[in-house]
N, C-alpha and C positions, 0 to 999 in steps of 0.2 A: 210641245203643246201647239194649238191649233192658232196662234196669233196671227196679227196682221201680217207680211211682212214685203208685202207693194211700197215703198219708199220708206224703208224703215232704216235712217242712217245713227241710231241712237239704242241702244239698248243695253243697261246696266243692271244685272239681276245677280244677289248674292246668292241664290240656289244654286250655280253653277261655277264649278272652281276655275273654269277661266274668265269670268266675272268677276270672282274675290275667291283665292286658294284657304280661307278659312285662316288666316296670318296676314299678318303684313298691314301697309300703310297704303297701297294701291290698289283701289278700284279700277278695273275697265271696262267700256265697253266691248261687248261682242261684235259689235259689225264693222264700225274702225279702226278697232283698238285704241280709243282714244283712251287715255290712263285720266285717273284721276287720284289726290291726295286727300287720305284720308285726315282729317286735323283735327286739334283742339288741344286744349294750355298741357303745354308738359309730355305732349306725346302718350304713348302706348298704352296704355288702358283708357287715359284719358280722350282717346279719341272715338268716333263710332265703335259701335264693337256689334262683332257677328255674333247672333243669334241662333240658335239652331231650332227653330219653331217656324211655322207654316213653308217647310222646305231650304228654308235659310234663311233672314230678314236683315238690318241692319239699324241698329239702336242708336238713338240719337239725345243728349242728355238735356236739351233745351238751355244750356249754359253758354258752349262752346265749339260744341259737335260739329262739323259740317265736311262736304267732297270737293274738293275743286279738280274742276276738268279744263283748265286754263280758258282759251278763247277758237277751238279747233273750229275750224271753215265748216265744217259739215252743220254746225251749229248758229252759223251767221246766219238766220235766213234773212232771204230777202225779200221773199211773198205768199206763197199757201205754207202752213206748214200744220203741224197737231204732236200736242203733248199726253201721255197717260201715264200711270199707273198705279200703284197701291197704297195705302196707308191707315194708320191707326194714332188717333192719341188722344188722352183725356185731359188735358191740360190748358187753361184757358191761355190769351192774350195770343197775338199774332203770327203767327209757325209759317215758314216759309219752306214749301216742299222743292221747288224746281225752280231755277231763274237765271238772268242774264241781264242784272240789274246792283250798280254797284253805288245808285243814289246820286252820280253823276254820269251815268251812261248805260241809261237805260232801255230795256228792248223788251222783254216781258218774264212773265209769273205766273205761278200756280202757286196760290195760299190760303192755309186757313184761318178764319176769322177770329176775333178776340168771340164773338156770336157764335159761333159753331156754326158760320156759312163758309163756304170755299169760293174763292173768286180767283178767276183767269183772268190775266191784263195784258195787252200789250200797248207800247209806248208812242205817242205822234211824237214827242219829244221830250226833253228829260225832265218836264216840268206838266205835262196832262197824258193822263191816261186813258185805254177805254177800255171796258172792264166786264162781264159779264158776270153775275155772283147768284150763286146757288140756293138753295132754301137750309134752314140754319139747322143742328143737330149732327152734326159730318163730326163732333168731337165729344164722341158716347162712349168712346174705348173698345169700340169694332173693327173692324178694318172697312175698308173702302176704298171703290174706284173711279178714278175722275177719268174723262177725256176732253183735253182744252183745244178747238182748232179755232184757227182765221185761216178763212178763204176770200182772196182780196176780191173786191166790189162788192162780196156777201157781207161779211160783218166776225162777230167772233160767238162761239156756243160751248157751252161745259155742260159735257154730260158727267152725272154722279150714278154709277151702280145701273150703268146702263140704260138709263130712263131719259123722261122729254128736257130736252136740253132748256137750260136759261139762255137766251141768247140778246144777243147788241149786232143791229147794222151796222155797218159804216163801211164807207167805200171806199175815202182818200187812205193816201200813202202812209204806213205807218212807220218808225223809226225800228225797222227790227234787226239792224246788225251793226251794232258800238263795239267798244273795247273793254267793256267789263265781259271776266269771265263766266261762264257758265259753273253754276253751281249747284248741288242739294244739300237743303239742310238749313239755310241759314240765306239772309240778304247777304249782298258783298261789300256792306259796310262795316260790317260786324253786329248786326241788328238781327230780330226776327228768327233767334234759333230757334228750330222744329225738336220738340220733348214726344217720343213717343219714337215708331218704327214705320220706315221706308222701304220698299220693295221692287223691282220688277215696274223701273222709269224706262220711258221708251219717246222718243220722238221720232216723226217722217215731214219727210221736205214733201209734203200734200196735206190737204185736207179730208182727214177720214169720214166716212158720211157716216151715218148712225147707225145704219147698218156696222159697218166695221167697228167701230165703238162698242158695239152690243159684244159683237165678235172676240175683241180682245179680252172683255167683262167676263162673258162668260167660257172663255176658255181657262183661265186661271180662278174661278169663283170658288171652287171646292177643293183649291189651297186655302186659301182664304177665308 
């Protein structure tokens, strides 16, 4: 398909069996191979489980569910960077889709709200954030696409389904590469599991402009 892929060092999509072979307990990445663990209490069923709907998807139980892709370098940023991809769920209270945020070492998010708004954050420190959050209704049981960037002395902007971004200035230094791992599905404190299905996560060490944003929206939209 026709995506980004100008600084695309992140791309995890279960449509693809060198993404997830439809078995097992590892997810990868396509462009690092950065692996990831699939988890949750007890193992094997009890963990995501693949879907075979909108080309592959990966179900998430809101109890326990989550990926860990430990803390790979590709993933430290340390100043432009941008997050996207897919999701669906109808289920209230706080769902955490993407992050590197373990409650003591934090760098930023992509979540949806207890409101049904989704807010991108990234961290000045492990104690304030800054945040830019969407208009509310993102948890109707459709699917949807976010795209979260910071481009440093711009600020940070989430785009949803392709449209006019919510955005936040801010110019100083933010806190974007600690020691909690990189995660989907879940905060890495054990808090915030995501109830509902994840698809076709993608991160680049740049700030995509809206252009490109629209670009990755609608080159996947009629999976979706």
């Amino acid at each position: 398909n026709n995506i980004v892929t100008d600084g695309l060092v992140f791309y995890m999509d279960p449509a693809y069996k060198i993404s997830y072979p439809r078995s097992g307990t590892t997810a990868t990445d396509i462009i690092n191979n950065i692996a990831g663990t699939l988890s949750g209490a007890g193992g094997g069923n009890n963990t995501p489980q693949w879907e075979n709907t909108n080309n592959g998807v990966f179900d998430f139980d809101g109890t326990d569910d989550y990926i860990d892709f430990g803390n790979p370098s590709a993933l430290q940023f340390t100043s432009d960077f941008s997050i996207s991809g897919w999701f669906k769920t109808s289920a209230g209270g706080n769902h955490r889709i993407f992050s590197k945020d373990d409650n003591s070492n934090r760098s930023y998010l992509v979540q949806v709200q207890s409101n049904g708004s989704v807010i991108g954050a990234i961290f000045v420190s492990n104690s304030t954030s800054k945040l830019a959050t969407s208009s509310t209704g993102f948890d109707d049981g459709n699917w949807h696409h976010f795209g979260f960037t910071y481009e440093e002395g711009v600020g940070l902007k989430l785009y949803m389904d392709g449209g006019t971004p919510a955005t936040l200035s801010y110019t100083a230094a933010p806190n974007l590469s600690t020691a909690s791992d990189v995660e989907i599905g879940r905060k890495g404190n054990g808090t915030n599991y995501f109830n509902g299905n994840i698809a076709s996560v993608k991160a680049y060490n740049r700030a995509l402009s809206a252009g490109e944003v629209l670009q990755n929206y609608q080159a996947q939209k009629e999976r979706f």
